[in-house]
N, C-alpha and C positions, 0 to 999 in steps of 0.2 A: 350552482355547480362550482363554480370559482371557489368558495368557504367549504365546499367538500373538500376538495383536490387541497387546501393548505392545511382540513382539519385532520385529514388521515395523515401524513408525517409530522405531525405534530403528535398526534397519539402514540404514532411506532415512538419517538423519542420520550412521550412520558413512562409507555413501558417500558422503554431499557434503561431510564433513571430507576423504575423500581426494582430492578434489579441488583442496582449497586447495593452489597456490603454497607452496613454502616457499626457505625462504632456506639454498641447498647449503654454504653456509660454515656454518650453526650449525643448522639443521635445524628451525628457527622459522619459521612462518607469515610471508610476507613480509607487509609494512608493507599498511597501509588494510582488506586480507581477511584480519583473524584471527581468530580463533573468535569465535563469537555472544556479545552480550552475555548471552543469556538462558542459567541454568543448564541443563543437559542434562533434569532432572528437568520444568522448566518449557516444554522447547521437547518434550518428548515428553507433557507436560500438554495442549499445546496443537494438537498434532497427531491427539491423541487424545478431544479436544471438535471440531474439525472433522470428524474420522470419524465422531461420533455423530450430528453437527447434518446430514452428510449423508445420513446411512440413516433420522434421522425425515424430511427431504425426500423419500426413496425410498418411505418406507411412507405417504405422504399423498397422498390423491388429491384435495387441493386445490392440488399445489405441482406443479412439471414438474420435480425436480430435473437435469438434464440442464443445463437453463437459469442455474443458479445456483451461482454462484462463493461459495466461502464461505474466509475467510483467517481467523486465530486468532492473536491476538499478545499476550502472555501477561493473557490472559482478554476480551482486548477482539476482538470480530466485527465483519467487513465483509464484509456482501454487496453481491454485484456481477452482473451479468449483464442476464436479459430476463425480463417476467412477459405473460403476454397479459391480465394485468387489476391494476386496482391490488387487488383483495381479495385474489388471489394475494401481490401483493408483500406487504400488512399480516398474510395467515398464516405466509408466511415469518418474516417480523420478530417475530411473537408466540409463535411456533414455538422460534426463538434465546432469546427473554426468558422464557422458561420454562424453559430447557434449563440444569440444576445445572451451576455454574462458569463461568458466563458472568458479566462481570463488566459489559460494556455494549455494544451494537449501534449501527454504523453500516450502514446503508442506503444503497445508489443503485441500487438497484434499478429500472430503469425498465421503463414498458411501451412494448414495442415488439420487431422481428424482428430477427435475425440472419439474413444469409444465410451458407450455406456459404466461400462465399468471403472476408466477414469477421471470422470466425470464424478460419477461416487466417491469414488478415492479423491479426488480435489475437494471437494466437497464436508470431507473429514479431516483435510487438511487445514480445511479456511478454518474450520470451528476450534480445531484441535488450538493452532497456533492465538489465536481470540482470545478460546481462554486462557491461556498461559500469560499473555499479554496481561490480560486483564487481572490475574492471581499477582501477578510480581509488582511487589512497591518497588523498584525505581526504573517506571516510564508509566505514565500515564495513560493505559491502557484504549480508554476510550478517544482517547485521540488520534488513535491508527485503528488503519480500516484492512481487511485483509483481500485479499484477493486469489484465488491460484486455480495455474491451467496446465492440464499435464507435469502435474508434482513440482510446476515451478512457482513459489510464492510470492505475490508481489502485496510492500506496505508501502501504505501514503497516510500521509497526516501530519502532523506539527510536534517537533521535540525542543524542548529549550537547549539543551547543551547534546554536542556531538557522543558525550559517554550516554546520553539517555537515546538516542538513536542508534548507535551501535549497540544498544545493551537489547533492544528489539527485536533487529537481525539478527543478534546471538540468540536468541530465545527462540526465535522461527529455524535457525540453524539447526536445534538439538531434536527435531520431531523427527524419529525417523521414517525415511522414505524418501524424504524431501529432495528434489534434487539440486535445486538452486535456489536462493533468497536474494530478490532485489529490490530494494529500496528508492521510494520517490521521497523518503521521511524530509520537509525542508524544516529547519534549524531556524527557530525562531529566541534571540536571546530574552525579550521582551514578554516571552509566553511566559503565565502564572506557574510558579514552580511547583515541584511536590509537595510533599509532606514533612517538614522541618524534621532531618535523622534519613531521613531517605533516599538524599541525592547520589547518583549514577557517580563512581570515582572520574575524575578527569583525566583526560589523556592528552599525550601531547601531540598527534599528528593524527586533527581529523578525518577522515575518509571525505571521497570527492560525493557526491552524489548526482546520478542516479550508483547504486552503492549492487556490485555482485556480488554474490560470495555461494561457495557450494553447499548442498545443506550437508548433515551429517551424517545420512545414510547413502554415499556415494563414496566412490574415491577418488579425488579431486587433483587432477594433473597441476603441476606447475606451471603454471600460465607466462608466459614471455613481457616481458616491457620493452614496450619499442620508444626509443631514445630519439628525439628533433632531428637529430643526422643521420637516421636509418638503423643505425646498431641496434641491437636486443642481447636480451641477456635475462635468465632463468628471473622470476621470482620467487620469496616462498610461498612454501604451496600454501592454499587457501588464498591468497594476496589478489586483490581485485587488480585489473590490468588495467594501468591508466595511460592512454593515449596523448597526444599533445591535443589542446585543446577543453580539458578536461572530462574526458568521457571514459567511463569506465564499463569495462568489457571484463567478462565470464571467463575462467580461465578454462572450459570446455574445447 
């Protein structure tokens, strides 16, 4: 049973290596989608901590796992979905921070309903933005993982430079319908880079993360910055709200 449970995510990852694109002259992963940063051993680590986090959701009759999206990126959790109560959402969350090899939990778990229908529509959401991810040479695609609940999309996974993580949320930005894109992307400068000719232009003033931003099919109020001494004052729009402390907030 044990050699089961590690041989089925180990197959889902041989089939979505066969999937990559490859370049018919030299038989190399074409440029922007080439293999994961994460080693083989770490991304079947973490497939196999999301298997688990889901069957203790299934064995508790304080959690609706059905409701609850749970992604794993090498040791760090984000739940995503709907709780009909926030003490649902806090056993969730206490459920993850208990659970061996988790190394830290993000939450957005919210209360509130899904209907069947957008549930579909997320659903076409998650795929839509995947592959676009995955079509664009500069971010490596398979290294963010999608997620979305109620048209709002949430990516995690590993970017080496801040312009190849903001070039991600721009790409989930332009799908329309979307209402929000927020980002757990952590910035890894050490991660293997792209494709030499590929790299995301640099900018000069990283975004904080976790990263908001409205998608493109909404229109997106001017969100407020509130200043260490209480003052506020307009941002531009689309501009993630950054709080003291570094936490950025939705201009919603």
């Amino acid at each position: 049973m044990k050699r089961l449970r590690l041989f089925i995510p180990l197959l889902a990852m041989l089939g979505l290596a066969a999937c990559v694109p490859t370049d018919s002259s030299t038989g190399a992963a074409s440029s922007g989608i080439l293999g994961e940063r994460r080693s083989p051993e770490d991304a079947i680590e973490d497939n196999m901590l999301a298997m688990k986090l889901r069957s203790y959701y299934m064995r508790s009759d304080k959690v609706s796992a059905a409701n609850i999206n749970v992604s794993v990126y090498q040791g760090a959790v984000l739940l995503t979905g709907t709780a009909a109560s926030q003490a649902e959402i806090d056993t969730a969350i206490s459920i993850a921070k208990a659970t061996r090899g988790v190394v830290k939990v993000h939450s957005e778990l919210k209360v509130q309903h899904a209907t069947f229908g957008e549930l579909t529509k997320d659903a076409w959401y998650t795929n839509e933005v995947k592959i676009r991810l995955l079509a664009d040479e500069q971010v490596r695609g398979l290294d963010i993982h999608v997620e979305t609940t109620k048209a709002v999309v949430y990516l995690t996974g590993t970017a080496q430079t801040a312009a190849e993580r903001n070039r991600a949320v721009a790409i989930a930005r332009q799908v329309g319908g979307i209402k929000e894109v927020v980002s757990y992307i952590e910035i890894n400068p050490n991660a293997q880079p792209l494709a030499p000719g590929t790299e995301p232009r640099t900018e000069k003033k990283p975004a904080v993360a976790p990263v908001r931003m409205g998608g493109s099919g909404d229109n997106v109020k001017a969100p407020v910055v509130t200043s260490p001494g209480g003052g506020s004052a307009p941002a531009a729009s689309g501009a993630p709200l950054v709080k003291p402390g570094g936490v950025v907030e939705s201009g919603f």
